[in-house]
C-alpha positions in Angstrom: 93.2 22.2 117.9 94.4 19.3 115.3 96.2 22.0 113.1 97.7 23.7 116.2 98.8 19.9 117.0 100.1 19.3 113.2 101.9 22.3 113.3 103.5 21.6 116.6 105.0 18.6 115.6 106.1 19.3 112.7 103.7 17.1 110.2 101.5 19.0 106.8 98.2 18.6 107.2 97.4 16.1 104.1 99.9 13.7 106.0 98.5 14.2 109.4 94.9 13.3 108.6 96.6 10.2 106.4 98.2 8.9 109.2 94.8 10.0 111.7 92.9 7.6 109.2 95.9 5.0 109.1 95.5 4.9 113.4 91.9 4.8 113.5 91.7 2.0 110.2 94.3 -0.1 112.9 92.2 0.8 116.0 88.7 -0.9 114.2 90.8 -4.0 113.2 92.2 -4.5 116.8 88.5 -3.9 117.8 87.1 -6.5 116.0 90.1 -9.0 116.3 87.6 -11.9 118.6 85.6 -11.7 116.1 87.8 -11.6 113.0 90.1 -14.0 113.6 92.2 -15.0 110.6 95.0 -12.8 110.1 94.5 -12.5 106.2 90.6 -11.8 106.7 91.8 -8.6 109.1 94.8 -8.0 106.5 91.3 -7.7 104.2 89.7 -5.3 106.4 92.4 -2.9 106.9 93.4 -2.5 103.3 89.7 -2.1 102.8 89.2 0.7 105.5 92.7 2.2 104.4 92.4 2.4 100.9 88.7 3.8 101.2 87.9 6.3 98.3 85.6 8.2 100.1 88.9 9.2 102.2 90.3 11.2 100.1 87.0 12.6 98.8 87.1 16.2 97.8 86.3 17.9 101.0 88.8 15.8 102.7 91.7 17.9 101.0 90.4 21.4 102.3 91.4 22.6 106.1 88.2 21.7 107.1 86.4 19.5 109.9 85.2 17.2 107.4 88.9 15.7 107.2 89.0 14.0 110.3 85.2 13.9 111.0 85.4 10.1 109.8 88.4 9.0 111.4 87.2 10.0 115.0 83.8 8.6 114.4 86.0 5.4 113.5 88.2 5.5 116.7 84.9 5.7 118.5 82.9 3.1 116.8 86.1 1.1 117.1 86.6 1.3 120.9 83.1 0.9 121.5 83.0 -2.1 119.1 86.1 -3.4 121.1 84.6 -2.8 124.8 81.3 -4.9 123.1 83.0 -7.7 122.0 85.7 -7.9 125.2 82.6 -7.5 127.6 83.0 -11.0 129.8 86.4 -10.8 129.6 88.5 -8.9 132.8 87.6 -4.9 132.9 91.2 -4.2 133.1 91.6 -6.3 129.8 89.3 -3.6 127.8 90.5 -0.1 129.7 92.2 1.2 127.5 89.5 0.7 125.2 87.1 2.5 127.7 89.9 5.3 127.8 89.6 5.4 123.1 86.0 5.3 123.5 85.3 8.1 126.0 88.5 10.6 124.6 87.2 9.6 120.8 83.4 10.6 121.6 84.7 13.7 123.2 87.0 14.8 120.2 83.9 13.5 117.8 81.1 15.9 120.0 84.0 18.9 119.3 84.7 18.4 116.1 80.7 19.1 114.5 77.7 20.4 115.7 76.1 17.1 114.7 79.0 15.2 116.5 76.0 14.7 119.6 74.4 11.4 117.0 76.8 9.6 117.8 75.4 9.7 121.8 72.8 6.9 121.1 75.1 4.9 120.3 77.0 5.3 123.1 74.1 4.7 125.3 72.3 1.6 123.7 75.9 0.0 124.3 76.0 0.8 127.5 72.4 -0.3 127.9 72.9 -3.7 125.6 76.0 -4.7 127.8 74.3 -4.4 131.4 71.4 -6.2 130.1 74.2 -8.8 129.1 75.8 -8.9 132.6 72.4 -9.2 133.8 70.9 -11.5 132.4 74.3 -13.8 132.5 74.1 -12.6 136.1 77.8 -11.6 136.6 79.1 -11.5 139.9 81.4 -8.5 139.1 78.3 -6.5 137.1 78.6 -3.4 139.7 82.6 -3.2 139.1 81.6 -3.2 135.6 78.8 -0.9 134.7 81.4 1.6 137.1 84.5 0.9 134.6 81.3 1.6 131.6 81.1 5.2 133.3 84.5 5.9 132.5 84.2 7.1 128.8 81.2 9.4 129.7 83.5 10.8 132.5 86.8 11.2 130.1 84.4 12.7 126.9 82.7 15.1 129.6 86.3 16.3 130.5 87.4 16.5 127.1 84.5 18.6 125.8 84.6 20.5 129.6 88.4 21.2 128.9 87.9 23.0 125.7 84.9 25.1 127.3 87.4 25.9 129.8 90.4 27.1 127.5 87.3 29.4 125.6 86.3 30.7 129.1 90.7 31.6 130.0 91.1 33.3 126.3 87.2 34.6 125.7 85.3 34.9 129.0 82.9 32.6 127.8 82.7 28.3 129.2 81.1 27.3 125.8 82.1 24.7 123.2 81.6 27.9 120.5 79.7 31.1 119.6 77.0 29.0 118.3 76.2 27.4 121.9 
């Protein structure tokens, strides 16, 4: 799906996964922004994430999963970094954070076989942050754990869609011969 994407619009594939790793280097700093907040120290971070070695490691180079592997385990751990730390704020201040996280784990599950580790992290946050709203009893805790459902909802539709293009072109609703 990603090379039928680069080739669509137009971009070779060693700039495509730069500019997947640029996004998802950005989306971890905006994550981590109430935390982080002098500008230099994030300037720090970025150029950090962006200029990791291990990016442009040797397997990164082939046509291969391992190339964007990392960055969507970043977009993930970024969004759900960013929903953690935005957690008594409004829900419809972190939405769009909810929408990363659950499209990110969804893309992350397709992407490896092994892509299903990053599930307990998913659900320890979800567990850590209603404890949270519990134990701070917040008033709008239902409205909340609801909006927390959202990313299991979008990654379920995600990985569903995909089953769903294999069942139209193969017969079979699986995520691939191996499932």
């Amino acid at each position: 799906v990603w090379l039928a994407f680069l080739h669509i619009a137009g971009i070779p594939y060693m700039v495509g996964s730069a500019l997947l790793w640029t996004a998802a280097s950005a989306v971890l700093v905006l994550a981590v922004s109430p935390f982080i907040k002098k500008n230099w120290a994030r300037l720090f971070l970025y150029a950090g994430l962006l200029y990791n070695p291990a990016v442009w490691a040797q397997f990164s180079t082939r046509i291969y999963r391992d190339n964007i592997f990392p960055s969507l385990c970043m977009l993930f751990f970024g969004c759900v970094l960013a929903v953690g730390l935005r957690y008594k704020q409004p829900v419809k201040s972190w939405i769009g954070w909810l929408i990363g996280y659950g499209v990110s784990f969804g893309l992350v599950y397709l992407s490896r076989e092994d892509g299903i580790w990053v599930l307990p992290f998913a659900l320890i946050a979800f567990i850590v942050l209603v404890v949270l709203w519990a134990v701070e009893k917040d008033k709008g805790i239902i409205k909340r754990v609801i909006a927390l459902c959202l990313p299991f909802v979008l990654s379920a539709g995600v990985i569903c869609s995909y089953c769903y293009m294999n069942y139209l072109h193969y017969g079979r609703f699986i995520v691939s011969d191996f499932t």
